[in-house]
N, C-alpha and C positions, 0 to 999 in steps of 0.2 A: 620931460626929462626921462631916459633912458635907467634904471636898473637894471641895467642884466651888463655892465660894462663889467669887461677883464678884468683884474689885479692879482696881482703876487707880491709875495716879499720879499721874494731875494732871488738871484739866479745862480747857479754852480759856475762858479769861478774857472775849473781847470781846463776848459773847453771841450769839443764833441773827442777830439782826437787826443787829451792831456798833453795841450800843444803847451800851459801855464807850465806843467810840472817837469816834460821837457825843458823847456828853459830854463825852470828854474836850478835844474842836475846840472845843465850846461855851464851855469854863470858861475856856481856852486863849484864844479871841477876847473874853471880856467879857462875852458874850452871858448865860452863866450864872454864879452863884455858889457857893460851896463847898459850901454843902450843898445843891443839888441833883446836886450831880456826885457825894456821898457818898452819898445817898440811891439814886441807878442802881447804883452798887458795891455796896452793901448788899442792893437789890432782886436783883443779878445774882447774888450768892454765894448767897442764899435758894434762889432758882429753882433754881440750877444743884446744888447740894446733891439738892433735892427730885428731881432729874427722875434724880439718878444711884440716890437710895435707892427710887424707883421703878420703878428698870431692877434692884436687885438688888444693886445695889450697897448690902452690908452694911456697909462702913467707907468712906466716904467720903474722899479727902485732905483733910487742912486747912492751910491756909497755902498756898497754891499759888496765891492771887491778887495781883495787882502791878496799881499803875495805871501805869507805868511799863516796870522792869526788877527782876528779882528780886537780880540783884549788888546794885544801888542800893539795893536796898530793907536786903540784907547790913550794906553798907555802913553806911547810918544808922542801922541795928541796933547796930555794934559802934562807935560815935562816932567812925567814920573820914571827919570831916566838912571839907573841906579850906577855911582860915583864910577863903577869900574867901567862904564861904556863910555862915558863923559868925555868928548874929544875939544876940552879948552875952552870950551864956549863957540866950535864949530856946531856945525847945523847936525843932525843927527842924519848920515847919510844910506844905502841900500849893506854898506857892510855893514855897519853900527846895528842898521835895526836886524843882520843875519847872527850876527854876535849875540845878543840879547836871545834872539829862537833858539839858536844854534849852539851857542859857545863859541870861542875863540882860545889861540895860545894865551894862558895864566887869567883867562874871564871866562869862568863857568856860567851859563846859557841859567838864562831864567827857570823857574820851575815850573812844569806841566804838571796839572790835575783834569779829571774826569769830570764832565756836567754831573752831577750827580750820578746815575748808575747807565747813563748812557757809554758808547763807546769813544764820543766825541771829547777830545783834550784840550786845550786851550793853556795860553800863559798865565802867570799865577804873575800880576806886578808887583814890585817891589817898593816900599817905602821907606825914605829913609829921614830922621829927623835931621833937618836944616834944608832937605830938598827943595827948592822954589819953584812951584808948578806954576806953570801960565800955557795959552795955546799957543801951538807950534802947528 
């Protein structure tokens, strides 16, 4: 058995050209629709797979992409979904979880903090008493 095999932990999301973060402006301004923004996300996880199993990388990570934040993403994992984004007992869909990042009219956007003194920000989720967490 071989010790000297690849790994990493994660790979940068936004692609070589910030092909992620163009779409995501575009879906953001109207300009484009959900499934073309899911479609760059799906193209981008392909590629970026491919170009690490071609560098050697034997096990690539999985889960390691967010179009967003990965706490957020936590978050609506474990139905820690705070009452004002709540669409009825629908599914929590790509507006919902841009609400929660973002804001929205009369739903002020979850709060960002700093990893401790780095420059990296992340969602800060929200709990609320009566909330019922299960995965989603």
């Amino acid at each position: 058995m071989s010790l000297t095999a690849a790994r990493n932990l994660g790979f940068p999301r936004m692609g070589k050209q910030r092909e992620l973060k163009f779409a995501l402006e575009s879906f953001w301004s109207g300009k484009s629709d959900e499934a073309s923004l899911l479609q760059t996300a799906s193209d981008l996880r392909r590629k970026h797979w491919e170009l690490q199993l071609d560098a050697g990388i034997s096990s690539p990570p999985s889960n390691d992409f967010s179009f967003y934040d990965h706490v957020l993403d936590m978050a609506i994992t474990v139905g820690a979904i705070p009452s004002r984004f709540r669409n009825a007992g629908k599914q929590i869909d790509l507006n919902t979880y841009f609400a929660m990042a973002r804001g929205a009219k009369d739903m002020p956007a979850l709060e960002m903090t700093k990893w401790f003194d780095t420059n990296y920000h992340y969602v800060v989720p929200e709990f609320e008493a009566g909330n019922e967490y299960s995965l989603h």
